[in-house]
C-alpha positions as a LaTeX table, in Angstrom:
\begin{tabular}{lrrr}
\hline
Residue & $x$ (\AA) & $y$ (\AA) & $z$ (\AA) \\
\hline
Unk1 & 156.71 & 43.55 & 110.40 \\
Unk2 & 157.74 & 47.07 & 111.55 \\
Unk3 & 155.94 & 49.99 & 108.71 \\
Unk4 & 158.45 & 52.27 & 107.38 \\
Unk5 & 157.62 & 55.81 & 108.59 \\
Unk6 & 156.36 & 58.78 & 106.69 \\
Unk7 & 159.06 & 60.48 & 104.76 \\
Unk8 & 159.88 & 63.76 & 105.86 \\
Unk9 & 159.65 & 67.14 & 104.16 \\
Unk10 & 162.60 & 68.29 & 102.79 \\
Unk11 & 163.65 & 71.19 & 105.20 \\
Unk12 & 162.80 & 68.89 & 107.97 \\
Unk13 & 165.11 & 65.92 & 106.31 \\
Unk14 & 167.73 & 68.51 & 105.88 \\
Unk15 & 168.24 & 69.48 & 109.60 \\
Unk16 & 167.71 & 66.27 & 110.90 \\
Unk17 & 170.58 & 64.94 & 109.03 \\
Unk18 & 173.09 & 67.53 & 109.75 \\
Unk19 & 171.95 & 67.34 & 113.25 \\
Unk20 & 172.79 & 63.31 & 112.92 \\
Unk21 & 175.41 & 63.52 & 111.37 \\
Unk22 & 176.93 & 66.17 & 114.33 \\
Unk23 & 175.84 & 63.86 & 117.09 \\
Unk24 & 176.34 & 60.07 & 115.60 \\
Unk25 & 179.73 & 59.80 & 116.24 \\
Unk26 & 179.98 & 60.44 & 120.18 \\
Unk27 & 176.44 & 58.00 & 120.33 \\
Unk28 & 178.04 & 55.47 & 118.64 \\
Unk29 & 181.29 & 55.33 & 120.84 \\
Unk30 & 179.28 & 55.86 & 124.03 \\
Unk31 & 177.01 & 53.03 & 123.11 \\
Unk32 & 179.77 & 50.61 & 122.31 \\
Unk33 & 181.77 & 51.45 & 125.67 \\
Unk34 & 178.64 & 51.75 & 128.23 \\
Unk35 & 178.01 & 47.78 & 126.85 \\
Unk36 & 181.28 & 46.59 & 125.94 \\
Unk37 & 180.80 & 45.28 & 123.03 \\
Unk38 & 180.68 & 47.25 & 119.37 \\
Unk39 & 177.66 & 45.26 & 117.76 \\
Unk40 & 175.27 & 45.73 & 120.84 \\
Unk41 & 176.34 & 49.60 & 120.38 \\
Unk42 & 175.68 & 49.64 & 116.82 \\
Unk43 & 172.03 & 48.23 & 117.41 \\
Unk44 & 171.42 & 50.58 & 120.45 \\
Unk45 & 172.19 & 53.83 & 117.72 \\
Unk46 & 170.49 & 52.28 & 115.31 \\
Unk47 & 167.02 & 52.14 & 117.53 \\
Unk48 & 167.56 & 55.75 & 119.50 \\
Unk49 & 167.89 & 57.12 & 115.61 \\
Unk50 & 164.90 & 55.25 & 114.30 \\
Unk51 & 162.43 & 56.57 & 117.48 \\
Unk52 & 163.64 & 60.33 & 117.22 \\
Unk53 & 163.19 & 60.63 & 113.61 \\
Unk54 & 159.41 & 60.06 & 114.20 \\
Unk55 & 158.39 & 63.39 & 116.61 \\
Unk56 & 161.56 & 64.85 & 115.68 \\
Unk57 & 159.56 & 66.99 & 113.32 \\
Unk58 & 157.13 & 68.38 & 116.23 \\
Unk59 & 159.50 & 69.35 & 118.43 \\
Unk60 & 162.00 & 72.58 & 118.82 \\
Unk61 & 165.38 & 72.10 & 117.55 \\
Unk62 & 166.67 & 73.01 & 120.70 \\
Unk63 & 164.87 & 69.62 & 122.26 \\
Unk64 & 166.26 & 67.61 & 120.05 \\
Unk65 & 169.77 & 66.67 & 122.12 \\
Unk66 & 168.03 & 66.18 & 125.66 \\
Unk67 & 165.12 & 63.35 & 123.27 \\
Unk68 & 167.85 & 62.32 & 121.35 \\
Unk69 & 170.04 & 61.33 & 124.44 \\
Unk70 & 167.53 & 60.26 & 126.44 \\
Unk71 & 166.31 & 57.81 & 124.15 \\
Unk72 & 169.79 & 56.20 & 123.00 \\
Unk73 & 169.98 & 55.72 & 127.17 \\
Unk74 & 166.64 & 54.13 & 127.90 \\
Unk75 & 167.84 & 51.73 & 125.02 \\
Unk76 & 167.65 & 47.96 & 127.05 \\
Unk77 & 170.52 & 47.37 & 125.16 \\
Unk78 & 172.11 & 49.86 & 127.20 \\
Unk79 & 170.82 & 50.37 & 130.55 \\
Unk80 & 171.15 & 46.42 & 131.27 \\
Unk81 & 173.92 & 44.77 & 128.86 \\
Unk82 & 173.66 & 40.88 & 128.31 \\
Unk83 & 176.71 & 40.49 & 128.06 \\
Unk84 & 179.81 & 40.88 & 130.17 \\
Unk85 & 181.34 & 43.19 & 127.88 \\
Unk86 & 184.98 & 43.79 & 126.82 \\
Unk87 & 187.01 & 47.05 & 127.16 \\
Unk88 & 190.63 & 47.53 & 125.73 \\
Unk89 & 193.48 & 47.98 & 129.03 \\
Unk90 & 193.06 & 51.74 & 128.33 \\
Unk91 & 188.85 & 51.87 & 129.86 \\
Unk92 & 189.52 & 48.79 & 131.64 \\
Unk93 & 188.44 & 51.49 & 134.35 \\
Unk94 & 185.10 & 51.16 & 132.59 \\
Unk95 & 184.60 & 47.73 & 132.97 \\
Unk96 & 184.74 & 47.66 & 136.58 \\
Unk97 & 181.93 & 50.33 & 136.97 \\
Unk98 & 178.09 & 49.74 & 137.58 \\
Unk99 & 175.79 & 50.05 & 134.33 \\
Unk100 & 174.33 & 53.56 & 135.76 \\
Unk101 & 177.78 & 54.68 & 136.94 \\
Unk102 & 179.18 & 53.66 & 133.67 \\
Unk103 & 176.82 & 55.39 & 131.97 \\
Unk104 & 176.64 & 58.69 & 134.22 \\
Unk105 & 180.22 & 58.87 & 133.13 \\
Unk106 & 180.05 & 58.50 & 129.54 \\
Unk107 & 177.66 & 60.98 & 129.46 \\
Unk108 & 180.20 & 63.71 & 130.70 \\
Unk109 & 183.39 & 62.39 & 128.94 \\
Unk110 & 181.65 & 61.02 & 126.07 \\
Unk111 & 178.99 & 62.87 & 124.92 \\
Unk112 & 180.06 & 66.37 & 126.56 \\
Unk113 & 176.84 & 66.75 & 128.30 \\
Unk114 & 176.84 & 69.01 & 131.77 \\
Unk115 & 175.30 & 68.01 & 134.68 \\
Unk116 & 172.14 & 69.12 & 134.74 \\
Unk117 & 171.61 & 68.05 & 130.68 \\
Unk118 & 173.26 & 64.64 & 131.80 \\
Unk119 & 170.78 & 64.46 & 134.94 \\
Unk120 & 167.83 & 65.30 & 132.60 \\
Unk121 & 168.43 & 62.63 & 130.41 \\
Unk122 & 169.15 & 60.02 & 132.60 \\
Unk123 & 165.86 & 60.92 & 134.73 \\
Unk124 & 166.99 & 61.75 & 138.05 \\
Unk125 & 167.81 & 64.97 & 140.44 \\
Unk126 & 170.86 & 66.75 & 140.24 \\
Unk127 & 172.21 & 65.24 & 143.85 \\
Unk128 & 171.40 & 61.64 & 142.05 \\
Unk129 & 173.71 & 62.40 & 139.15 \\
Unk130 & 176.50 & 63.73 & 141.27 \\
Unk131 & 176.46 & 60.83 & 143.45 \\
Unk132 & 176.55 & 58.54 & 140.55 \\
Unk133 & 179.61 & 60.65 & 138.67 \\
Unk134 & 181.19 & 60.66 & 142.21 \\
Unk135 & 181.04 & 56.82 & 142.20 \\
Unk136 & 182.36 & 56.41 & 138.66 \\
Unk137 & 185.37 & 58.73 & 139.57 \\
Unk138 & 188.70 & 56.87 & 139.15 \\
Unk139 & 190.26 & 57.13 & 142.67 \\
Unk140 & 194.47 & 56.74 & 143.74 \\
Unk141 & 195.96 & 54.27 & 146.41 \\
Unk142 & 194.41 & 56.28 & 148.89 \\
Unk143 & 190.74 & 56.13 & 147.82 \\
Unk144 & 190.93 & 59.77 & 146.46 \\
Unk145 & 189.82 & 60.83 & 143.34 \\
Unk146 & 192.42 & 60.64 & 140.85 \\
Unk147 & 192.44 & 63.67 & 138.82 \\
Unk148 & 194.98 & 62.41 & 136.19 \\
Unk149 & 193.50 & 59.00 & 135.89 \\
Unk150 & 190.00 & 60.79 & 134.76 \\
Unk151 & 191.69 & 62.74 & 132.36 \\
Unk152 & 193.68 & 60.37 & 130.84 \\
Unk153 & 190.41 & 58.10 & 130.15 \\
Unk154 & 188.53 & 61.16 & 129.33 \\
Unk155 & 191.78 & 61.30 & 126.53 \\
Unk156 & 191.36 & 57.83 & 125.39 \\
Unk157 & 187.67 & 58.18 & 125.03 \\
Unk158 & 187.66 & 61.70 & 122.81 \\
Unk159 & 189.99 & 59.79 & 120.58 \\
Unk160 & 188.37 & 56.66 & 119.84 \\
Unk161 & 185.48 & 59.43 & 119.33 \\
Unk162 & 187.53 & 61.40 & 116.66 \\
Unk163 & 189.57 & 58.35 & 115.13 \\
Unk164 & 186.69 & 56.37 & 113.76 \\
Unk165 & 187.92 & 54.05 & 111.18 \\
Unk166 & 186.43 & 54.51 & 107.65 \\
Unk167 & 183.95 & 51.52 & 107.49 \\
Unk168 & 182.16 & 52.53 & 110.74 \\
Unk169 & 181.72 & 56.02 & 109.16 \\
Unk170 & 180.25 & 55.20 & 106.18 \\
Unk171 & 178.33 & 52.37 & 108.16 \\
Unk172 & 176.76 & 55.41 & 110.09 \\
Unk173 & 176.38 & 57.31 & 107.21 \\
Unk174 & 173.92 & 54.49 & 105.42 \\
Unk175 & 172.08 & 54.49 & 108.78 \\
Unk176 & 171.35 & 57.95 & 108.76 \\
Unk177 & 170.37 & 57.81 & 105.45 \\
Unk178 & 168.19 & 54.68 & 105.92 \\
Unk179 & 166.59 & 57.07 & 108.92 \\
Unk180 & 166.21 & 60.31 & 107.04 \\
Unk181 & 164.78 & 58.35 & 103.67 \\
Unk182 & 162.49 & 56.07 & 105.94 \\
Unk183 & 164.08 & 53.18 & 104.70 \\
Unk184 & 164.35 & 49.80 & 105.95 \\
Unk185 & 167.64 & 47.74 & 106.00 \\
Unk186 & 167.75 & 44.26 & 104.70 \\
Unk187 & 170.33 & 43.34 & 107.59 \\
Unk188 & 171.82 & 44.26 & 110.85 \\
Unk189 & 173.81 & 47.28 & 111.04 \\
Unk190 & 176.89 & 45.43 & 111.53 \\
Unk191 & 176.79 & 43.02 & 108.74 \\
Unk192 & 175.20 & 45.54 & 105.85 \\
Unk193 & 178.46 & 47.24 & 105.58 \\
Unk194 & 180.61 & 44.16 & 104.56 \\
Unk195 & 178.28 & 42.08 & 102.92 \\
Unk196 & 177.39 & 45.63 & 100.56 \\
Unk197 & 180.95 & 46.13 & 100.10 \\
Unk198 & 181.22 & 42.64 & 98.78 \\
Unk199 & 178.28 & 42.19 & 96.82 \\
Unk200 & 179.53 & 45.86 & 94.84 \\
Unk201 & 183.10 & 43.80 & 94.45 \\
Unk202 & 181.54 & 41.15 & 92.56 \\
Unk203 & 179.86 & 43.57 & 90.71 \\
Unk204 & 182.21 & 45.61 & 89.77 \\
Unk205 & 183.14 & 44.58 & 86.16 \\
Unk206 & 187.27 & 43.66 & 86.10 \\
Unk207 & 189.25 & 46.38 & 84.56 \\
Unk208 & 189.68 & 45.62 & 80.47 \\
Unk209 & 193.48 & 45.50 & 79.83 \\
Unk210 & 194.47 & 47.69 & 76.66 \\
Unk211 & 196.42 & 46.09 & 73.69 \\
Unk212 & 200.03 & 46.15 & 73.82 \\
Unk213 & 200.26 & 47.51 & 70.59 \\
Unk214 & 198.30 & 50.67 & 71.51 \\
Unk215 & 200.54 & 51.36 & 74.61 \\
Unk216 & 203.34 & 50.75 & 72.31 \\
Unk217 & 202.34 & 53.01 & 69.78 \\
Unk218 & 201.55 & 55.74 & 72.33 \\
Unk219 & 205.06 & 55.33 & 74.00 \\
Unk220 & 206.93 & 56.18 & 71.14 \\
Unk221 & 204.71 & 59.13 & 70.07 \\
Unk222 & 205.54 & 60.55 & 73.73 \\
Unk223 & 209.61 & 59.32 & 73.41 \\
Unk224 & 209.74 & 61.13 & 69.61 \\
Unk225 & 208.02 & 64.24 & 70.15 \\
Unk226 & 210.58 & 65.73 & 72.29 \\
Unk227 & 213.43 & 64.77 & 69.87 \\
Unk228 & 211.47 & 66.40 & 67.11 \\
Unk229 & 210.71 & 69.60 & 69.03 \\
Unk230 & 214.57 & 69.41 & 69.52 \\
Unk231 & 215.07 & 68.71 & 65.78 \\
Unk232 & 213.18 & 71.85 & 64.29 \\
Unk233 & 215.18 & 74.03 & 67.11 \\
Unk234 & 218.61 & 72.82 & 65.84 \\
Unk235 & 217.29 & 73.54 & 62.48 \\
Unk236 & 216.67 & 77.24 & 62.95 \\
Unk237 & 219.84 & 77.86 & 64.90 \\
Unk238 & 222.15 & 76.52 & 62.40 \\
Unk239 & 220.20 & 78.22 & 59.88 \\
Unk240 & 220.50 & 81.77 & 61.80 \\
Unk241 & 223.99 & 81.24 & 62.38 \\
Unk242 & 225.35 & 79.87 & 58.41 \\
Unk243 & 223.22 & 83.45 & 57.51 \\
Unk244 & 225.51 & 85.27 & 59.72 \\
Unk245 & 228.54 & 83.48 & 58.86 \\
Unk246 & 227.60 & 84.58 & 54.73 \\
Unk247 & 227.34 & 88.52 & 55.40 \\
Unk248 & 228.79 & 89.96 & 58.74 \\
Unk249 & 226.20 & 92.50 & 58.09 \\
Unk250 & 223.09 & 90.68 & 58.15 \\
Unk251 & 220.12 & 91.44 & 60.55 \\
Unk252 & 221.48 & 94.99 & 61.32 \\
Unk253 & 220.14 & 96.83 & 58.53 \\
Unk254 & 223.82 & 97.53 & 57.08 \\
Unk255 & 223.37 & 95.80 & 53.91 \\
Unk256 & 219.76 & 96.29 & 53.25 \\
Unk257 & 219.82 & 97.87 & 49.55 \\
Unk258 & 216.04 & 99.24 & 49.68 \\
Unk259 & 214.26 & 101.27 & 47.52 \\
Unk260 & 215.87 & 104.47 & 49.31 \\
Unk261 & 218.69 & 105.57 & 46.89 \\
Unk262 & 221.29 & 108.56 & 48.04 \\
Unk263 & 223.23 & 110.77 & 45.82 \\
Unk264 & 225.70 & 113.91 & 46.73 \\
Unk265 & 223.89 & 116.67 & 44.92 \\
Unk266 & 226.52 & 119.88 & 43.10 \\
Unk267 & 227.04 & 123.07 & 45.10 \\
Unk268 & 225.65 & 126.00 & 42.97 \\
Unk269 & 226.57 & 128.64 & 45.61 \\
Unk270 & 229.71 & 130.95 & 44.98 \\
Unk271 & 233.15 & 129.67 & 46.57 \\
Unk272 & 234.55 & 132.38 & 48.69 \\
Unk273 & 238.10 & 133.73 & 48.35 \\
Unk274 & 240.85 & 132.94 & 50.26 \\
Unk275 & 240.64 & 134.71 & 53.54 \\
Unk276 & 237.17 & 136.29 & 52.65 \\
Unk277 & 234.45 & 136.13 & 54.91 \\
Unk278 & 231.07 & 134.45 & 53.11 \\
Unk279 & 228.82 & 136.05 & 55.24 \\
Unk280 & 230.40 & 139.81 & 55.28 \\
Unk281 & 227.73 & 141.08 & 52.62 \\
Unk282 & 224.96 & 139.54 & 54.32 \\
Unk283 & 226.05 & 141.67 & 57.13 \\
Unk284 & 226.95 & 144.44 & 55.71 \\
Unk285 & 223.04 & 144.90 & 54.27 \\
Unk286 & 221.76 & 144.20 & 57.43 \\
Unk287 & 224.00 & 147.02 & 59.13 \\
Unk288 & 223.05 & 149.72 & 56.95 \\
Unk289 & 219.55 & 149.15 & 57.56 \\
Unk290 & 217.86 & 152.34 & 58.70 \\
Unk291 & 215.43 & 150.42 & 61.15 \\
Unk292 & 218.28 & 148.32 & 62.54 \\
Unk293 & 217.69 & 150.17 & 65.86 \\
Unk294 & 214.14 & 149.89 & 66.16 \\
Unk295 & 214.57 & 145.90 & 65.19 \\
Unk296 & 216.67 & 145.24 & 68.06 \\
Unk297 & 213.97 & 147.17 & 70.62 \\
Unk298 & 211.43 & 145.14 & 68.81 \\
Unk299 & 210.24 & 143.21 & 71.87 \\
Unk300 & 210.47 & 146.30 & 74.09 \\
Unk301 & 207.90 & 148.19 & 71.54 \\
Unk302 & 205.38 & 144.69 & 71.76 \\
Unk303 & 205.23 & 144.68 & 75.45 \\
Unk304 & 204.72 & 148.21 & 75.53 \\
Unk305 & 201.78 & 148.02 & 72.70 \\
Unk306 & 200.41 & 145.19 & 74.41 \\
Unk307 & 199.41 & 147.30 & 77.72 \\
Unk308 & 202.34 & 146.29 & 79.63 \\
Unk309 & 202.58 & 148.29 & 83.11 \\
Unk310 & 204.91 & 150.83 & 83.68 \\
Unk311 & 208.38 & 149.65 & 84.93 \\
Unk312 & 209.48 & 150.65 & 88.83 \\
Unk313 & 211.95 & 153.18 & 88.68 \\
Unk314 & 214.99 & 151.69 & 90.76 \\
Unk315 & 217.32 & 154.09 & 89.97 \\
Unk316 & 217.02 & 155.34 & 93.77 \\
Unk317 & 218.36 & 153.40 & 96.78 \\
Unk318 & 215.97 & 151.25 & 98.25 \\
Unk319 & 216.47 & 150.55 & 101.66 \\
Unk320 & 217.94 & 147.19 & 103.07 \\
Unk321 & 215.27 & 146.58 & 105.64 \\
Unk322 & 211.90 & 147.65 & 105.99 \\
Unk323 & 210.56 & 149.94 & 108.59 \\
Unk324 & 208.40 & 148.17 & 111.12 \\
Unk325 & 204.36 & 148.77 & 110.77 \\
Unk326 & 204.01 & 150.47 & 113.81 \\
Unk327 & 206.26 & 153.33 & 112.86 \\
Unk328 & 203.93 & 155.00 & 110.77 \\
Unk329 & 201.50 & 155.25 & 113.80 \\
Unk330 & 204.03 & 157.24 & 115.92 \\
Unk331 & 202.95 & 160.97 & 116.74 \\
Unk332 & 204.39 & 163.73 & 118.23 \\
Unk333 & 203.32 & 162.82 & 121.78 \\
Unk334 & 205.24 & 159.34 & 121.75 \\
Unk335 & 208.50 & 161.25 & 121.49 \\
Unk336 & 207.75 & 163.40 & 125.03 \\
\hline
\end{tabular}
């Protein structure tokens, strides 16, 4: 019986799941396709995920991709297939290919890995890795390498990568947690997913119907509030507008009899006679005023009294233009 293995510390379970989670996808698909068949993938993941979470811990992040890779492709499952496999019309081009052609290939189109990464992980030179890609090249009628035909399975390949179906994703997500928590599973990867989403279905208590008398009750409370919002509004209008109808006056302040009371007071003051001016003896005082003359300099004299400077005496012509500065520097010599 295979020990579960030390949980990890909680930094360390941290990046080991995002770096799972970034990398599961593209395993999964190149596992499936390199055997041909999608439960013999599933198993191979499930193992390379299981022997890197072990060391993963005592090694630099920056190893992780070249151990991680390298062990999903020393996998038996992978590097000789028991099966025939089966590939949809699309990578029937993969089913006609060697397991370490097959495989060489994947690595480029599948997992995205460069040459000498892909050489690395497979365990040979750079010469042995070009030879195999070179063999696992699509050629045209004329035994040339087909340039469109790569790119067009490259294509197919990125998008089974990116359109994963929903089950498969949350199958990898219990794996990684199973990894990351040091978990065991009860059953194969490919049958936990089904056999968890059924046992939660029968679970699942049914959904308790309500009483058709509640529902009733709460459909007429939502029908009659609107007509009673529309009731209390047809209230106040009519009420606004009889009030108007009643006094003509009412709301403009017109017929508001306050507490503000106005009465014409008597004139006391003297009518004048006919043709007689009222204000001629108010005038004629003033004119006879000895001081009348000093009155009407009165803001002259406060200027003055206040310090004011003496006033420029303009009687004289002043001339239009003014002389040029140099002018006043000319002697008698400049005119010889």
């Amino acid at each position: 019986m295979m020990a579960a293995p030390a949980p990890l510390s909680p930094a360390a379970a941290n990046a080991l799941s995002a770096f799972l989670r970034g990398v599961e996808r593209r395993a999964l698909v190149v596992a499936e396709l390199q055997a041909g068949d999608a439960v013999v993938g599933e198993r191979a993941v499930a193992v390379a995920m299981r022997a890197f979470a072990a060391p993963a811990a005592q090694l630099l992040m920056v190893e992780w991709p070249a151990r991680f890779w390298g062990l999903l492709c020393s996998t038996p499952l992978l590097l000789k297939p028991a099966s025939p496999g089966h590939w949809e019309p699309a990578l029937a081009h993969l089913g006609s290919l060697a397991a370490g052609e097959r495989l060489a290939l994947l690595l480029r189109i599948g997992a995205g890995l460069d040459e000498a990464p892909a050489a690395a992980v497979l365990g040979v030179d750079a010469a042995a890795y070009r030879q195999a890609l070179g063999g696992a090249c699509p050629l045209d009628a004329d035994g040339r390498p087909d340039a469109a035909s790569w790119r067009a399975l490259a294509e197919h390949v990125q998008t089974r990568i990116r359109d994963l179906s929903p089950p498969r994703l949350q199958q990898l997500e219990q794996l990684r947690e199973s990894v990351i928590t040091g978990a065991l599973p009860s059953a194969s990867p490919a049958a936990a997913p089904s056999q968890r989403v059924e046992e939660e279905r029968r679970r699942k208590p049914a959904p308790r119907r309500k009483p058709a008398q509640a529902w009733t009750l709460r459909t007429w409370l939502l029908l009659c509030l609107p007509l009673l919002l529309l009731a209390v509004v047809a209230l106040w209008w009519w009420r606004s507008h009889t009030a108007v109808a009643a006094d003509p006056n009412a709301g403009n302040g017109l017929s508001d009899n306050g507490p503000v009371q106005v009465e014409t007071l008597p004139d006391d003051s003297t009518p004048a006679g006919p043709g007689e001016d009222p204000h001629a003896a108010s005038d004629a005082v003033m004119l006879a005023d000895a001081e009348l003359d000093i009155a009407r300099d009165a803001d002259l004299y406060a200027w003055y009294a206040a310090g004011g400077p003496i006033p420029v005496d303009e009687s004289q012509p002043q001339p239009s233009r003014p002389e040029p500065a140099g002018a006043a520097l000319e002697t008698s010599d400049a005119d010889e």
